[in-house]
C-alpha positions in Angstrom: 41.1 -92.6 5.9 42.8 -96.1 5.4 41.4 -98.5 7.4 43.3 -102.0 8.3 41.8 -105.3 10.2 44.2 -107.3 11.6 47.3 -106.5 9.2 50.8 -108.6 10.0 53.6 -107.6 11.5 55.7 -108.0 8.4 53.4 -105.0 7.2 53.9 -103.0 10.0 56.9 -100.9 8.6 54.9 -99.8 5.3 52.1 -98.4 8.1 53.9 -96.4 10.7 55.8 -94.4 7.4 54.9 -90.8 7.0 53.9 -89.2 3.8 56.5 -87.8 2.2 57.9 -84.1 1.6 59.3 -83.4 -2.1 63.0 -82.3 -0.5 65.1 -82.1 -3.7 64.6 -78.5 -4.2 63.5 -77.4 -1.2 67.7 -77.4 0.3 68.0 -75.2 -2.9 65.7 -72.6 -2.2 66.8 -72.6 1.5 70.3 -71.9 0.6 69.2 -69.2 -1.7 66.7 -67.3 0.8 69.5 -67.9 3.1 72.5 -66.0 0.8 69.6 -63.3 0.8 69.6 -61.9 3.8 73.5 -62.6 4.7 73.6 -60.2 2.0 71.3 -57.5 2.1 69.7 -57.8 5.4 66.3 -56.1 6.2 65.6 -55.5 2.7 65.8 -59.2 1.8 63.3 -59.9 4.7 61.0 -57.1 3.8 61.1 -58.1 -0.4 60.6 -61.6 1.2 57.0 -60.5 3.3 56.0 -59.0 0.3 56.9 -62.0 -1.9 55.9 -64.8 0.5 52.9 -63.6 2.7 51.6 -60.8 0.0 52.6 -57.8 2.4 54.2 -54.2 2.5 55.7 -53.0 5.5 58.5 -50.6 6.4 59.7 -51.5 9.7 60.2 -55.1 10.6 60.8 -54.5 14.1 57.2 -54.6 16.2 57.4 -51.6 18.5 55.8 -51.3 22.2 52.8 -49.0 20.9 51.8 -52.0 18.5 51.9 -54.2 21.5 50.2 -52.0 23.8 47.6 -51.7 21.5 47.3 -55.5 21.3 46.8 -56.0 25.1 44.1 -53.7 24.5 42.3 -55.6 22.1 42.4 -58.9 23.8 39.0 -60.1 26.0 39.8 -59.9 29.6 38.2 -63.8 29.7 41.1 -64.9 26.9 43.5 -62.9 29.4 42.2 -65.0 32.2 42.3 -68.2 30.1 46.0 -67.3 28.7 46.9 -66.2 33.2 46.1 -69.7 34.0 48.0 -71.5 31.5 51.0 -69.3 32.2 50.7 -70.3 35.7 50.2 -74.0 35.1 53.2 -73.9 32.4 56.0 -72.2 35.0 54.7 -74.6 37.7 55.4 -77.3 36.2 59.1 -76.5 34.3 59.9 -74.8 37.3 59.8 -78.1 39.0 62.2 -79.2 36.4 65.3 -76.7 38.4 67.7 -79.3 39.8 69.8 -78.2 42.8 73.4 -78.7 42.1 75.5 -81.4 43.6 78.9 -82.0 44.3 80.3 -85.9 44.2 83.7 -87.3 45.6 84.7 -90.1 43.1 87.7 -90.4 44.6 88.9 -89.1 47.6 89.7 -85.4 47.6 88.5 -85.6 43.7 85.1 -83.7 43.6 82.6 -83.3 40.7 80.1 -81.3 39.8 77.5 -79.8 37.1 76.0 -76.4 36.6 73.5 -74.7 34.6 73.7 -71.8 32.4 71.4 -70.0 30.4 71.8 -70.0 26.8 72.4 -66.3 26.4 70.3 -65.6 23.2 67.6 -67.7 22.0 65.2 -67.4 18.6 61.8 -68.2 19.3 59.5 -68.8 15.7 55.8 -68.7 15.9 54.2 -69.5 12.8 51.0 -67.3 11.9 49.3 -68.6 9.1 45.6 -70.2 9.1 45.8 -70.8 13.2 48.0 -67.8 15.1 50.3 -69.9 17.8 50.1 -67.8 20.9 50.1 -70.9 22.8 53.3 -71.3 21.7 54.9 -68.5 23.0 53.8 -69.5 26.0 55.9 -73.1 25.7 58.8 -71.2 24.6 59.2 -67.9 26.2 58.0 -69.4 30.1 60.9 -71.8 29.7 63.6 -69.4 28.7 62.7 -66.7 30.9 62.8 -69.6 33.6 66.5 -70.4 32.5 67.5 -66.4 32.1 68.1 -66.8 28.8 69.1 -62.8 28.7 67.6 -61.8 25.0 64.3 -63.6 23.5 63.8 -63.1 20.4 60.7 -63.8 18.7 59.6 -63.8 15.1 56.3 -64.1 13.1 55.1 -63.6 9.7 52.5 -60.2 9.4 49.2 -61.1 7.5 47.8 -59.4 4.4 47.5 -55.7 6.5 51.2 -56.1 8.1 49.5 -57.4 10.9 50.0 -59.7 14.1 47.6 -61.3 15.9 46.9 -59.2 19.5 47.2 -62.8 21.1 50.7 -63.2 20.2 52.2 -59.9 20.9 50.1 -60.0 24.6 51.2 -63.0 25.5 55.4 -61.8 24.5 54.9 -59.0 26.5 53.3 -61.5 29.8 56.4 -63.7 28.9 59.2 -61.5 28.7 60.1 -62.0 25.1 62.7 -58.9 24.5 62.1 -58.3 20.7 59.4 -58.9 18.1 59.6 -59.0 14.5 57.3 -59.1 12.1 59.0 -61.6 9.8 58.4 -65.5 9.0 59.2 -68.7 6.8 62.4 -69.9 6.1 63.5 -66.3 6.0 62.6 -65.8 9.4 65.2 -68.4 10.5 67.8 -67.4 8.2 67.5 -63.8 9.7 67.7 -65.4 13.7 70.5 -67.6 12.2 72.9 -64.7 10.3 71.5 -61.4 12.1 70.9 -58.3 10.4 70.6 -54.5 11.0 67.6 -55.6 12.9 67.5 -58.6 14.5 70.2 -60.3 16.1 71.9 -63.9 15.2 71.0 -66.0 18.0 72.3 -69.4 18.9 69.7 -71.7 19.3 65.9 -71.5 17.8 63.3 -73.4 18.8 59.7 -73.7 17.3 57.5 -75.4 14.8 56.4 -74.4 11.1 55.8 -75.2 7.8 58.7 -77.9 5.9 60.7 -74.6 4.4 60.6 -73.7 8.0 61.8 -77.1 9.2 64.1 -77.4 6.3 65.7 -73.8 7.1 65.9 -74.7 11.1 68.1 -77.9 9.8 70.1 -75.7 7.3 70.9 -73.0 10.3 73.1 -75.8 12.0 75.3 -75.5 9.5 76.4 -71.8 10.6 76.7 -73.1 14.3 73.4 -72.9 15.2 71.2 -74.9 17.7 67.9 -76.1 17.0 65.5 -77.3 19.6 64.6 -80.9 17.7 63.8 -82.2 14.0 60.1 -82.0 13.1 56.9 -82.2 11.0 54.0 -81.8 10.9 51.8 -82.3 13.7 50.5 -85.9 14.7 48.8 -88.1 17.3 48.2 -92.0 17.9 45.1 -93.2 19.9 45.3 -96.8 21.5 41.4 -97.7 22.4 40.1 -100.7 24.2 36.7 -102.2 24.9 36.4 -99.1 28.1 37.0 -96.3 25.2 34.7 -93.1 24.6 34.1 -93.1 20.9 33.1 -89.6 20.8 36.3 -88.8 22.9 38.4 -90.8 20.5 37.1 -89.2 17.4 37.6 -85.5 18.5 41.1 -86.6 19.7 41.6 -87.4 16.1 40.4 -84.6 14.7 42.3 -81.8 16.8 45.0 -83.0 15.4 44.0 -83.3 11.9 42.6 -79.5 11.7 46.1 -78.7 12.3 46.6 -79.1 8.6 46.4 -80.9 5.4 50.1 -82.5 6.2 49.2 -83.8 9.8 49.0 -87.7 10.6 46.4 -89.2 13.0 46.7 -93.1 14.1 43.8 -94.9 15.9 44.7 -98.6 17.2 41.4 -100.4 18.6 41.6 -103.9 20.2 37.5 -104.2 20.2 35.7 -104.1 16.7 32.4 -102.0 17.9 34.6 -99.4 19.3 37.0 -99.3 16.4 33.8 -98.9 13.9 32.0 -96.6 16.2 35.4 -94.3 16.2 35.7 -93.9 12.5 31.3 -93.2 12.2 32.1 -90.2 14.8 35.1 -88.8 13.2 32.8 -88.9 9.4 30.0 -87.3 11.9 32.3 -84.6 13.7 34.2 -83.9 10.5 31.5 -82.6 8.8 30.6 -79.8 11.8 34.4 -78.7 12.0 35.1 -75.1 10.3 38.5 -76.1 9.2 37.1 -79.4 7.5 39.2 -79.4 4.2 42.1 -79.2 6.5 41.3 -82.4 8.0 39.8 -84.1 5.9 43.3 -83.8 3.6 44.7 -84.9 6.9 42.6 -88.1 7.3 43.4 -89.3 3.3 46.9 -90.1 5.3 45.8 -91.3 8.3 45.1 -95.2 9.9 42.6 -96.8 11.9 44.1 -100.0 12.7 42.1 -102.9 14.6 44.8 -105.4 16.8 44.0 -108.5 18.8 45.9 -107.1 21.8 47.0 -104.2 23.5 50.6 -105.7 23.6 50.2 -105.5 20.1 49.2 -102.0 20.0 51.7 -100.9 22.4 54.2 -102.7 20.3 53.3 -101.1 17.1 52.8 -97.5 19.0 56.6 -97.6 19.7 57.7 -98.4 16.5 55.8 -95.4 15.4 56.6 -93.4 18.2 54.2 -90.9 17.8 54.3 -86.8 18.6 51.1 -87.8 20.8 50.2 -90.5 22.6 46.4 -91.0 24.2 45.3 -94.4 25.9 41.5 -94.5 26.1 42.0 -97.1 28.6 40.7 -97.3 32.1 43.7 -99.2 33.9 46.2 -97.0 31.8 48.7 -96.9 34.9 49.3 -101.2 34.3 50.3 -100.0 30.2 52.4 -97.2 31.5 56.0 -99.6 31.9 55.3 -100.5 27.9 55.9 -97.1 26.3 59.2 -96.6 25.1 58.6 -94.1 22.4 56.6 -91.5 22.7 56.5 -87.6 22.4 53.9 -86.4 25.0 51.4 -89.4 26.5 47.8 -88.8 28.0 46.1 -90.9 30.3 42.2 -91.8 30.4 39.6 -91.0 28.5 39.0 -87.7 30.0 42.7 -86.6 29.4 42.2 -84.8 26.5 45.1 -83.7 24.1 44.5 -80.1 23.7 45.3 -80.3 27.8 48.8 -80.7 26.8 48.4 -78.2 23.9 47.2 -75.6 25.7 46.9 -75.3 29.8 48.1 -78.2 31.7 51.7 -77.3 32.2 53.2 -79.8 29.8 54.9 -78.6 26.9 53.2 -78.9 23.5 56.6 -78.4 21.5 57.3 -81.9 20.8 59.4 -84.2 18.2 57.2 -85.7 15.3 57.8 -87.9 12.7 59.5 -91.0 14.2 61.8 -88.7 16.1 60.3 -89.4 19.5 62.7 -92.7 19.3 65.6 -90.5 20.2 64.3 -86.9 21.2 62.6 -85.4 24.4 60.4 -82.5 24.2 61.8 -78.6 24.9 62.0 -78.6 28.9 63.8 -76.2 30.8 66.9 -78.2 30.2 66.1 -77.2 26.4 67.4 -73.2 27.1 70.3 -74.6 29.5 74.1 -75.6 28.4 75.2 -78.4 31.3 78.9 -77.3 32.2 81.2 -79.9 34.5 83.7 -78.9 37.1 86.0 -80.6 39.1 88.6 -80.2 41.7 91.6 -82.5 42.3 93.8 -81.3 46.3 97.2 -83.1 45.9 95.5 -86.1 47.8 93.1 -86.4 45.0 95.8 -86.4 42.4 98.1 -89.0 44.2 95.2 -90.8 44.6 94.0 -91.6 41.2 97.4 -90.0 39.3 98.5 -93.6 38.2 95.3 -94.3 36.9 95.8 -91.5 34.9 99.2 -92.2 34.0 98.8 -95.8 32.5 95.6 -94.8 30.6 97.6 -92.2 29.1 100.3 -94.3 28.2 98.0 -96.8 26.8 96.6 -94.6 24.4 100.4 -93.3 23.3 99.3 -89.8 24.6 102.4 -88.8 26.8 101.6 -85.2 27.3 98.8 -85.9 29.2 100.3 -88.9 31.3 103.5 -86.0 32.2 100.6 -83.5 33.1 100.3 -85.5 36.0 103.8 -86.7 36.3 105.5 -83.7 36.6 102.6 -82.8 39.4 103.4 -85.6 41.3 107.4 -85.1 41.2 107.3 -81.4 41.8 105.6 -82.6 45.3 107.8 -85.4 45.9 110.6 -83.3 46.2 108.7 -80.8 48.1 108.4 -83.3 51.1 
């Protein structure tokens, strides 16, 4: 871990950078896996499972007796656990269902917005060395909420051709339409182009590895929608003199364990509880079952000692961190100073993994500096916004000039006569 006292502002920008991916080939490969599958389809993804995650399978497509099977295999307390967080999740983005409302700008010229679903969404859950079910929960509640009509879901098999029961039980409890057993870059490429299989969609949404990123940014290029940039996972901890060391520590490390790539940030305006934090993380570190995972995550991370909180607050935004945790007690007179932030948690008993998991937030969140200019996936995330608007005769007399000179202004006559020849064609009516 790098540990800083006091460091000046003029410093600042060198701190709040991320590590750095190696990108220069990766666009190469992408565009490769990519020409794959456009041209042969299934076979590219299967020759890609095999190549990539070290598996044979015939059938990419998961069918219902797999998932039955995995509904059997899950604990009926993990069922309970995975119940309550649905529950909590649709609450709470079911709450975010505006009613629609029509507005006269002008007399007899009324406005209005409405939602509709984006027909077919792509939803990616990485598998790997933690299985993401909780994801599927962030994704699929949201879209089913918006009537998105086809969910499609992919994730890579493991070594056996294999997904994890908790993924495929929770698709099934969230009305995801279609599973396939399929991941990485090629995974997207297939959502992206379609094949025999699995249909192109147009948007995808989810989080993964940088070839995963890196093909979720390449997919725009066919037209497709992405829910956000990302990277890998990351949290920032601002701790005064009221903080829970402990608490501050295992903050730290739940997101570390995430993997060797993550990014934790710890920003302490008292010195005991800013050495106390790092002795806990070295003590909690070494009990952790994915260690080496975090510890590679901590060589990249910062504890950072300020004089103030404005200071903290001030650095936190020019970070603008995935996470945000203030292990303060009189958080709610801080609240007005974030400006950049992904997902922000309050107290020392507000724990991040709440947000992760079961408190109704959503965990799918933009990382790496992109919190300056992105929100979260919301419900709005699986909606297209269309405007309408109705001009009666008075409305168009009534603002008609308006248009007129505007148009005329800009040299664009066709649009000022659209109006024009309205306006005559009822003049000589009366």
């Amino acid at each position: 871990m790098k540990i800083n006292r006091y460091p000046q502002k003029e410093n600042w920008s060198k701190l709040v950078k991320r590590p750095v991916l190696q990108r220069e080939k990766l666009t190469e490969l992408i565009a490769v896996i990519f020409n794959e599958v456009e041209k042969n389809g299934d076979q590219a993804l299967l020759d890609f499972n095999k190549k990539f995650d070290g598996t044979e399978i015939q059938n990419i497509k998961i069918s219902e007796e797999e998932i039955e099977n995995a509904v059997n295999q899950i604990s009926n307390e993990l069922k309970q656990a995975i119940q309550q967080a649905k529950e909590n999740i649709t609450a709470f983005h079911a709450s975010q269902n505006t009613e629609k409302e029509k507005i006269e700008t002008t007399k007899g010229v009324v406005c209005w917005r409405e939602n509709r679903a984006i027909e077919k969404v792509g939803i990616y859950i990485p598998g790997g060395t933690a299985p993401l079910f909780s994801t599927v929960l962030m994704l699929a509640i949201p879209a089913q909420l918006a009537g998105c009509k086809e969910i499609i879901l992919c994730t890579p098999p493991d070594k056996n051709g294999n997904i994890n029961p908790a993924i495929l039980y929770t698709a099934k409890l969230c009305g995801v339409t279609q599973l396939f057993k399929v991941g990485g870059a090629q995974a997207i490429a297939a959502m992206t182009l379609g094949t025999e299989s699995i249909p192109n969609v147009y948007k995808i949404f989810g989080p993964g590895n940088q070839y995963v990123v890196a093909a979720k940014e390449f997919a725009q290029n066919y037209n497709v929608a992405i829910d956000m940039p990302a990277g890998p996972s990351e949290v920032l901890v601002i701790a005064n003199e009221k903080a829970i060391p402990a608490f501050c520590a295992v903050d730290l490390l739940s997101q570390a364990e995430h993997g060797s790539d993550s990014q934790v940030v710890f920003l302490s305006t008292d010195e005991e509880i800013f050495n106390r934090t790092i002795e806990e993380t070295e003590k909690q570190l070494k009990e952790l079952p994915r260690n080496e995972l975090a510890k590679e995550a901590l060589k990249n991370s910062h504890f950072i000692l300020l004089s103030t909180l404005e200071e903290a607050f001030e650095f936190s935004n020019l970070y603008a961190p995935e996470h945000l945790i203030l292990a303060l007690e009189d958080f709610e007179n801080y609240i007005p100073k974030i400006q950049n932030a992904g997902s922000v948690f309050l107290g020392n008993y507000s724990c991040e993994s709440a947000g992760d998991y079961a408190s109704g937030t959503n965990h799918t969140l933009p990382t790496n500096g992109f919190a300056k200019n992105y929100s979260g996936v919301s419900l709005d995330s699986f909606v297209k916004k269309i405007t309408f608007q109705n001009l009666s005769k008075e409305g168009l007399q009534n603002l008609g000039k308006t248009i007129e000179i505007m148009a005329e202004a800009e040299g664009l006559f066709a649009h000022k006569n659209a109006v024009s020849i309205r306006l005559k064609k009822e003049n000589e009516r009366v």
